[in-house]
Kinemage of the C-alpha trace (Angstrom):
@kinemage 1
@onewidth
@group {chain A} dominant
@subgroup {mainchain}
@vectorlist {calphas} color= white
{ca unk a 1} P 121.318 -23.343 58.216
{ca unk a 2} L 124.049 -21.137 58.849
{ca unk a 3} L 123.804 -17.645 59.752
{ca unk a 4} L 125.552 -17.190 56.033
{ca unk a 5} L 123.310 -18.829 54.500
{ca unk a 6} L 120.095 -17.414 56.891
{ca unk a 7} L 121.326 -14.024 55.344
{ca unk a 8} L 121.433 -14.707 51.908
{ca unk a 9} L 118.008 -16.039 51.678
{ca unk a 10} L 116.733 -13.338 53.652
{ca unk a 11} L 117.900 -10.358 51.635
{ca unk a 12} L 117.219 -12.405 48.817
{ca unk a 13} L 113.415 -12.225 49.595
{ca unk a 14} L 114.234 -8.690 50.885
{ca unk a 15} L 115.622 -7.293 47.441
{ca unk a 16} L 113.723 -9.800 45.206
{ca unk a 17} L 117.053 -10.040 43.889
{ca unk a 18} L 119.916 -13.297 44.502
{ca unk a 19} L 122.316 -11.762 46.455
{ca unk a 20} L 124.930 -13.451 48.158
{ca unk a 21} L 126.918 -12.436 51.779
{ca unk a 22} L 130.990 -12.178 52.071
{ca unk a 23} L 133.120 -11.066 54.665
{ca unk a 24} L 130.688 -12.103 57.657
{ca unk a 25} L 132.459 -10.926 60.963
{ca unk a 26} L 131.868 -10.757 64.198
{ca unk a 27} L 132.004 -7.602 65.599
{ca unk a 28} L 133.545 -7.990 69.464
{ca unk a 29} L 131.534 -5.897 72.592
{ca unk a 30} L 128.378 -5.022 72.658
{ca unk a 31} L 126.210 -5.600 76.086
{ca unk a 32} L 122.316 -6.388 74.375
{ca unk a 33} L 122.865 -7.271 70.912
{ca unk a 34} L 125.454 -9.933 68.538
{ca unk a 35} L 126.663 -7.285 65.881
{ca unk a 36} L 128.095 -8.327 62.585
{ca unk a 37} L 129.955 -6.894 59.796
{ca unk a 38} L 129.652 -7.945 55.998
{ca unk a 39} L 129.293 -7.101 52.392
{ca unk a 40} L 125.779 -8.285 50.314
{ca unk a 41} L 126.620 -8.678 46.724
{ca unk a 42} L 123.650 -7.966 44.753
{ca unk a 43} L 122.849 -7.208 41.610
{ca unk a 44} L 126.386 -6.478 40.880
{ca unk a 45} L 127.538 -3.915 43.488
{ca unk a 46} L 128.478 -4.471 46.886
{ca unk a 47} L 126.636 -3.106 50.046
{ca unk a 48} L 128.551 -2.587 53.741
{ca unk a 49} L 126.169 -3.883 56.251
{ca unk a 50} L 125.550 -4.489 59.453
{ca unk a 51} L 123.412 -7.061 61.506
{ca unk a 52} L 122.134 -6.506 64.992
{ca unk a 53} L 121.245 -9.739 66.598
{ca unk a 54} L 119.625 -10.494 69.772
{ca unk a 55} L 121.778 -12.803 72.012
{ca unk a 56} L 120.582 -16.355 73.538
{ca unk a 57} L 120.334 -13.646 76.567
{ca unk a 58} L 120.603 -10.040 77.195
{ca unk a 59} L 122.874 -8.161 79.956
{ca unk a 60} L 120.735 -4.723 79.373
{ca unk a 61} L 117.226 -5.826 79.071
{ca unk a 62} L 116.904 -3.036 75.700
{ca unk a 63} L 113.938 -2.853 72.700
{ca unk a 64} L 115.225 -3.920 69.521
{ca unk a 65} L 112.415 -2.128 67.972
{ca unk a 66} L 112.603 0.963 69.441
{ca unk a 67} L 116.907 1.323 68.753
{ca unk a 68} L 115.807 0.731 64.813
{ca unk a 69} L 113.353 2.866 64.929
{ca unk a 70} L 115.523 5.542 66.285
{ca unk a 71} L 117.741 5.124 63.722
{ca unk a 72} L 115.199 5.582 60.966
{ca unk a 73} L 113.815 8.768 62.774
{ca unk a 74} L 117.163 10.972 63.616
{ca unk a 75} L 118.618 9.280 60.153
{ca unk a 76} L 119.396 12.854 58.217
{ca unk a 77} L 119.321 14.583 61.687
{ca unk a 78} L 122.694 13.736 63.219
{ca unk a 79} L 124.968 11.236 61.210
{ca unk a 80} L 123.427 7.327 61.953
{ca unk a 81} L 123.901 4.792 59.431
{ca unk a 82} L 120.630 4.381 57.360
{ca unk a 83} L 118.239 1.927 59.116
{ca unk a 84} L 117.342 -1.443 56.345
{ca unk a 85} L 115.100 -3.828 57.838
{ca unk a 86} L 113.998 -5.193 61.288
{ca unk a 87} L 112.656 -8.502 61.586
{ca unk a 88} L 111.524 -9.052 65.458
{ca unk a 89} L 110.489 -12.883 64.883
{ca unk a 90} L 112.456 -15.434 65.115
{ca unk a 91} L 112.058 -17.723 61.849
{ca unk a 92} L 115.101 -15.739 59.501
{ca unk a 93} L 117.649 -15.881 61.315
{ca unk a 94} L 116.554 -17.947 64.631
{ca unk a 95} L 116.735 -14.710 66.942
{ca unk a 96} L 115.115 -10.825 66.263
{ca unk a 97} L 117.209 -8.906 64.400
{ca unk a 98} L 117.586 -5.656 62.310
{ca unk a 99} L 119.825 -4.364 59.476
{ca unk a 100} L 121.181 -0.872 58.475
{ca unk a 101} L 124.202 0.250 56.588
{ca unk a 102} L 127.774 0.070 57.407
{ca unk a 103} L 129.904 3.084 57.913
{ca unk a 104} L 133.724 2.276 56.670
{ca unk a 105} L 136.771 4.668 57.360
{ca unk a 106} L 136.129 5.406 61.077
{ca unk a 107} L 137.617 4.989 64.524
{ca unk a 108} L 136.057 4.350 67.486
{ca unk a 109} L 138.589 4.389 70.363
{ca unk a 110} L 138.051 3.205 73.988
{ca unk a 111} L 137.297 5.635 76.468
{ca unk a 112} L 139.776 3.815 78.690
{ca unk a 113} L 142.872 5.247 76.560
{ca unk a 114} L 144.601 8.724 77.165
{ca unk a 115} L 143.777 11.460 74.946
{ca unk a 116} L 143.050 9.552 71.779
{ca unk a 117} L 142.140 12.262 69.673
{ca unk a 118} L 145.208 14.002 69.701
{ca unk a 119} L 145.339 17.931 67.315
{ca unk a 120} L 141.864 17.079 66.598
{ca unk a 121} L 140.210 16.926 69.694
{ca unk a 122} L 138.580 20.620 69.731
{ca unk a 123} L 137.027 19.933 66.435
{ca unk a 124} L 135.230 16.690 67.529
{ca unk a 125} L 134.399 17.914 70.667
{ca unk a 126} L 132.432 21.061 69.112
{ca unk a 127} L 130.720 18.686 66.766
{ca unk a 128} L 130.024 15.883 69.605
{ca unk a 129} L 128.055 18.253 71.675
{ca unk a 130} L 126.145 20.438 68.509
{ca unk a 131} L 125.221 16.977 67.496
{ca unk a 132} L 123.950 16.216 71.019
{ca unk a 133} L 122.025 19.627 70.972
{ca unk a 134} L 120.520 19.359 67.755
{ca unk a 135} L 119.129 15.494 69.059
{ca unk a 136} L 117.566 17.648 72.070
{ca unk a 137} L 116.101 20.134 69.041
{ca unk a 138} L 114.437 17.204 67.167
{ca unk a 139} L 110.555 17.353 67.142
{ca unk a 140} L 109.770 13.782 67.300
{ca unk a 141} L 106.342 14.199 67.021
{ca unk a 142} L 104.898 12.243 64.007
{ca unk a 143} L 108.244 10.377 63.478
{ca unk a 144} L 108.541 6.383 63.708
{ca unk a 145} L 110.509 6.563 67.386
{ca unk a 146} L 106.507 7.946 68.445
{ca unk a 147} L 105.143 4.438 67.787
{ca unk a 148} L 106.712 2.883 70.370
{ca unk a 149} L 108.559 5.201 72.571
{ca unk a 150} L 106.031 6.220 75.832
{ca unk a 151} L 106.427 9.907 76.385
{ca unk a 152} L 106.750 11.159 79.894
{ca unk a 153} L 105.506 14.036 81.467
{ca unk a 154} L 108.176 17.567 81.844
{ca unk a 155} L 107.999 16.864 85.899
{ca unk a 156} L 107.952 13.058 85.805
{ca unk a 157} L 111.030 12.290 83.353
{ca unk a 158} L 113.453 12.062 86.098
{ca unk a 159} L 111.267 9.813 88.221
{ca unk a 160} L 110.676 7.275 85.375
{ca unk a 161} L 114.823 7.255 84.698
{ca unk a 162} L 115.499 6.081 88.499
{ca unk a 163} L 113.033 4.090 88.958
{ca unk a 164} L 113.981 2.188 85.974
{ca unk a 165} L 117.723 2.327 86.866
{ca unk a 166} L 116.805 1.541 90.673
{ca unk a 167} L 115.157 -1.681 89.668
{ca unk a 168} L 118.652 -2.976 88.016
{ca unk a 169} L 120.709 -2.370 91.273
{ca unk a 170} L 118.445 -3.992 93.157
{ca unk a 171} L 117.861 -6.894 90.777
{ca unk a 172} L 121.372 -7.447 90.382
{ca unk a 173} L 123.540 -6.010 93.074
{ca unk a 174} L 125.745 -9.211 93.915
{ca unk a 175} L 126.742 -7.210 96.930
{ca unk a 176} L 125.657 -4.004 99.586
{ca unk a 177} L 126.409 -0.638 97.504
{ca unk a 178} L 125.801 1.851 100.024
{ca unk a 179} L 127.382 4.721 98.296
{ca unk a 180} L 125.156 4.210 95.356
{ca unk a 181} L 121.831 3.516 98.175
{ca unk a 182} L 123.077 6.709 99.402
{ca unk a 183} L 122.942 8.491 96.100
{ca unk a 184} L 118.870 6.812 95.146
{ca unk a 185} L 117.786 8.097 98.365
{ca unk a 186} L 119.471 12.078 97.347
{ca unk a 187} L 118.389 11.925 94.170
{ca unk a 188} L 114.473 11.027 95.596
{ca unk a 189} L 114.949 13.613 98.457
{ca unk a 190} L 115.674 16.657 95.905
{ca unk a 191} L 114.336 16.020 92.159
{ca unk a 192} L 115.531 18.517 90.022
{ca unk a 193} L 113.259 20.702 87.797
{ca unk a 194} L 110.868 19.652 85.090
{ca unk a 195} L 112.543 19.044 82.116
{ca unk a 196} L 112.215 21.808 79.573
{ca unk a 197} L 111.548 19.696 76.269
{ca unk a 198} L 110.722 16.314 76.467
{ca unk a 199} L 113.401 15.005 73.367
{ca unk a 200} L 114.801 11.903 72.065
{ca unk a 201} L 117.834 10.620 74.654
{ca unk a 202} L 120.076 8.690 73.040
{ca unk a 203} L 120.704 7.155 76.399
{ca unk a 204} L 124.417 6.375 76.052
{ca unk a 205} L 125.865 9.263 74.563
{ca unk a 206} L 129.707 9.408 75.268
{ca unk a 207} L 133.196 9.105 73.762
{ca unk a 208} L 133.549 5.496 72.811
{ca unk a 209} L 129.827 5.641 71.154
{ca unk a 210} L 130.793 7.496 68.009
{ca unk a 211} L 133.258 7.245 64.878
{ca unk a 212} L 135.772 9.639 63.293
{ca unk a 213} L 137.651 9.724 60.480
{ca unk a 214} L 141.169 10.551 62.033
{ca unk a 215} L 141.398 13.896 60.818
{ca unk a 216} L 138.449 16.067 62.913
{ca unk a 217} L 134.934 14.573 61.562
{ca unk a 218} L 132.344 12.515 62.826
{ca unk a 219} L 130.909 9.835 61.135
{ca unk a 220} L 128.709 8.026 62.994
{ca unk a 221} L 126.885 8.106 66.508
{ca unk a 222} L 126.896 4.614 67.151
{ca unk a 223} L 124.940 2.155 69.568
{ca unk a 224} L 121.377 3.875 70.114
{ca unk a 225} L 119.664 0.322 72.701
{ca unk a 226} L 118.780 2.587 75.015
{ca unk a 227} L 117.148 5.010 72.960
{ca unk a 228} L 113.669 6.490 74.817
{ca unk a 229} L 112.183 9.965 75.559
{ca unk a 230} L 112.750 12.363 78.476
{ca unk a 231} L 114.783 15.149 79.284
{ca unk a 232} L 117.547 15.974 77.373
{ca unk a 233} L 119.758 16.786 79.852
{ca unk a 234} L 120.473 13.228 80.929
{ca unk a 235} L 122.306 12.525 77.624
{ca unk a 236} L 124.228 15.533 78.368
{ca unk a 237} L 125.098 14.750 81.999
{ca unk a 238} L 126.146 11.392 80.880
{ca unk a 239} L 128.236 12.717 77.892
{ca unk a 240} L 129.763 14.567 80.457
{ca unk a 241} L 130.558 12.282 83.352
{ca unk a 242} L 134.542 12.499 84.196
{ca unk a 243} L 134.658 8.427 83.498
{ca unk a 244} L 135.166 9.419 79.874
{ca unk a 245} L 137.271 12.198 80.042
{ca unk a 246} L 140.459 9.941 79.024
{ca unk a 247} L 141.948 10.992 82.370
{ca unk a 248} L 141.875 14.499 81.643
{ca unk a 249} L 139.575 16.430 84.337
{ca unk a 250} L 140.300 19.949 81.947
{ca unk a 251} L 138.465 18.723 79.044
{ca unk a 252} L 134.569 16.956 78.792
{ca unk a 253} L 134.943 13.638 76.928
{ca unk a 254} L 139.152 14.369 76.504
{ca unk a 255} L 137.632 16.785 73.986
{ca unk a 256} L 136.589 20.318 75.101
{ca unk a 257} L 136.595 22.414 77.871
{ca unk a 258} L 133.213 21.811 80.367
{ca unk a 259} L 132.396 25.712 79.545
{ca unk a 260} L 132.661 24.874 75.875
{ca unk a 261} L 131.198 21.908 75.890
{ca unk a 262} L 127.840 23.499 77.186
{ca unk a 263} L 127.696 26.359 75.559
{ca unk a 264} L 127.786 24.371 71.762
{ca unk a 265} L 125.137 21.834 73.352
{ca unk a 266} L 123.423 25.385 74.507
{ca unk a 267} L 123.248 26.884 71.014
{ca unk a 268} L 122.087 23.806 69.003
{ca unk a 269} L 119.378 22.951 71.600
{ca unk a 270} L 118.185 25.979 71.946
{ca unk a 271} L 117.881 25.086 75.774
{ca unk a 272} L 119.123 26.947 78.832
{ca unk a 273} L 121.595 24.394 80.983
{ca unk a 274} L 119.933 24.441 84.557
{ca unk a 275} L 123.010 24.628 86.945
{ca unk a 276} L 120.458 22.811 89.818
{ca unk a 277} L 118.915 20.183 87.259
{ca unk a 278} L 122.358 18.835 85.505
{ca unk a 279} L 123.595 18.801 89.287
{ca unk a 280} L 120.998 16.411 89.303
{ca unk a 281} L 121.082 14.290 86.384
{ca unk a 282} L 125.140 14.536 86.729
{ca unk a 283} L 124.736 12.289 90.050
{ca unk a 284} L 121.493 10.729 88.340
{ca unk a 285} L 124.037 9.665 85.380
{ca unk a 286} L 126.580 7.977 88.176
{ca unk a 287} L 123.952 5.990 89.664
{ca unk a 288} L 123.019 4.639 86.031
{ca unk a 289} L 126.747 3.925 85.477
{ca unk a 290} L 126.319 1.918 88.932
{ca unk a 291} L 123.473 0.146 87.151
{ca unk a 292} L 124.976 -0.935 84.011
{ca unk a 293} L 128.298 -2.105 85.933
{ca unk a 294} L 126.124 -4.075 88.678
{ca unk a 295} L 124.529 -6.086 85.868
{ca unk a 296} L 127.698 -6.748 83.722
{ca unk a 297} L 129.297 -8.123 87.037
{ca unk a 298} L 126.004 -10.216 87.849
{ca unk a 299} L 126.294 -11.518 83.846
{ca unk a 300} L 130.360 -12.319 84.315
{ca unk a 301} L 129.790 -14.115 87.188
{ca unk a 302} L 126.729 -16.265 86.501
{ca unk a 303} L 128.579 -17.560 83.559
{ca unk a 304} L 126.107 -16.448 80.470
{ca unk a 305} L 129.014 -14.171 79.494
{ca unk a 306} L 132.707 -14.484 79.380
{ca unk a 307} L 133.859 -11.277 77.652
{ca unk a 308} L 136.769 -10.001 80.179
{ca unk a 309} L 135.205 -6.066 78.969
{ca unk a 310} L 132.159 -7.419 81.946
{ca unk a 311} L 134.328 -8.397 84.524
{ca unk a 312} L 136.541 -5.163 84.330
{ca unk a 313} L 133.227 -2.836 84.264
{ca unk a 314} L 132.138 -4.887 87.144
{ca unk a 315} L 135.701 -4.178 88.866
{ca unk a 316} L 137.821 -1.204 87.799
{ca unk a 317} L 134.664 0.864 86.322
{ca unk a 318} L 132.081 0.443 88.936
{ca unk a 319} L 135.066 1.478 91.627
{ca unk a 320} L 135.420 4.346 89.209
{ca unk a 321} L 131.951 5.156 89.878
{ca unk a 322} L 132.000 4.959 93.106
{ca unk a 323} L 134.438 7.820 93.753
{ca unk a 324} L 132.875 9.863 90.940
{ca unk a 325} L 129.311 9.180 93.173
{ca unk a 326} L 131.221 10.106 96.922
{ca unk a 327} L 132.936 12.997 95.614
{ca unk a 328} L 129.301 14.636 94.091
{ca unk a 329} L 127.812 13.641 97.467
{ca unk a 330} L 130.684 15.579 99.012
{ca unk a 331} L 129.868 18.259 97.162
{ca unk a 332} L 126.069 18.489 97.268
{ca unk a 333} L 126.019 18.227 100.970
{ca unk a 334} L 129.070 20.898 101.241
{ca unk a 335} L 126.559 23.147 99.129
């Protein structure tokens, strides 16, 4: 059975209603799940959807159950698309998958291109980070993420993020990494303070991971695998990390000034930024970037994927990462 014809008959048992699938497309990217575009014609009007797929193998080891129900529990929060259906066996549609809505009439540009958001950056980048801060707002207690998502304690959210992150590098390090070694064993020596709110971190919050509409508004915050709970103020030292800044060190995410940007995250949090602790989950947030880049060079090379996006994070970003890393290093033992 095709994966056409998978779909129809599941939404079909879905809806209780025939409904048949046009338009199937692949979507290109994407490290931990096959994503797909398409229409579902049923009951005479057509619905934008999209499928999220598990692939024959993963690159970031990420719960399928916990991204969907992430969308379902921010969904009316910040702007998601509206979570469908998740199906984590693997009889529909051979492999785990889940559903939600398709946003149309948005653009999601690289954060490898300069300045992309031209006379509207200022607008987007006031909305990128109150969005951000109003995620770090969310009580989550009672909502579907709680069913799965383990909470960690205020002092021990840090601990749980490197040790996680830790365990990639040195699962899949193809090579020594001594600048990053030397940034684990900072990190251990100095933990920052207990986090003031235990929230819901999207885990990959940057440019690149949300779409506009071209003229100043934000659509969608997009790609929510690494969804878990902890201290807010990782998503906001990641959303801030100079490898998005489209090559422009005066403005956080090529958006908005760094002063700016905190301030908005400041007044739709409700949280005080922590000078010492997003020192600390800034070079935390580097070392993570390590991670990621060490496993899509350990995927490229052992041949499970071929998408030339691993083998340049492997290369070009991971060197990226490694000045961002020395330079903070610099810094912290200048200070």
């Amino acid at each position: 059975m095709s994966l056409q014809q998978g779909l129809e008959t599941y939404l079909t048992e879905l809806w209780g209603a025939p409904t048949t699938v046009a338009n199937l497309a692949r979507i290109p990217g994407g490290a931990s799940r096959e994503t797909y575009r398409f229409d579902a014609l049923v009951d005479g009007r057509s619905r934008g959807l999209i499928l999220r797929r598990d692939p024959p193998g993963g690159l970031l080891e990420t719960d399928r159950r916990l991204e969907f129900l992430a969308f379902k529990t921010v969904h009316g929060h910040v702007p998601v698309p509206e979570a469908i259906a998740l199906e984590e066996g693997d009889s529909a549609l051979e492999r785990p998958f889940f559903l939600m809505e398709r946003v149309d009439g948005g653009v999601v540009p690289s954060p490898f291109v300069v300045l992309p958001y031209g006379d509207h950056a200022q607008a987007l980048g006031e909305q990128f980070f109150a969005t951000l801060g109003r995620l770090a707002a969310l009580n989550h207690e009672g909502t579907p993420f709680r069913e799965a998502a383990p909470e960690p304690a205020l002092d021990d959210c840090w601990r749980v993020a490197l040790d996680h992150w830790s365990d990639v590098i040195e699962a899949d390090e193809l090579h020594p990494q001594p600048i990053v070694r030397a940034a684990i064993r900072h990190l251990r020596r100095n933990p920052p303070p207990p986090a003031q709110r235990i929230s819901i971190v999207h885990g990959d919050y940057r440019t690149g991971n949300f779409m506009h509409d071209g003229q100043g508004a934000i659509l969608a915050i997009l790609d929510w695998e690494m969804a878990h709970l902890g201290d807010p103020l990782e998503d906001l030292g990641w959303a801030c990390d100079p490898l998005w800044n489209h090559f422009d060190d005066t403005r956080v995410g090529g958006m908005i000034a760094p002063d700016q940007a905190l301030a908005t995250w400041e007044a739709a949090s409700g949280l005080t930024v922590d000078p010492a602790a997003l020192a600390w989950w800034s070079l935390f947030n580097a070392v993570k970037g390590q991670a990621i880049w060490t496993s899509a060079a350990k995927a490229y090379r052992d041949g499970g994927f071929t998408d030339p996006v691993l083998a340049i994070s492997g290369w070009y970003t991971a060197r990226r990462h490694d000045l961002i890393l020395a330079d903070r290093l610099a810094a912290l033992e200048a200070f």
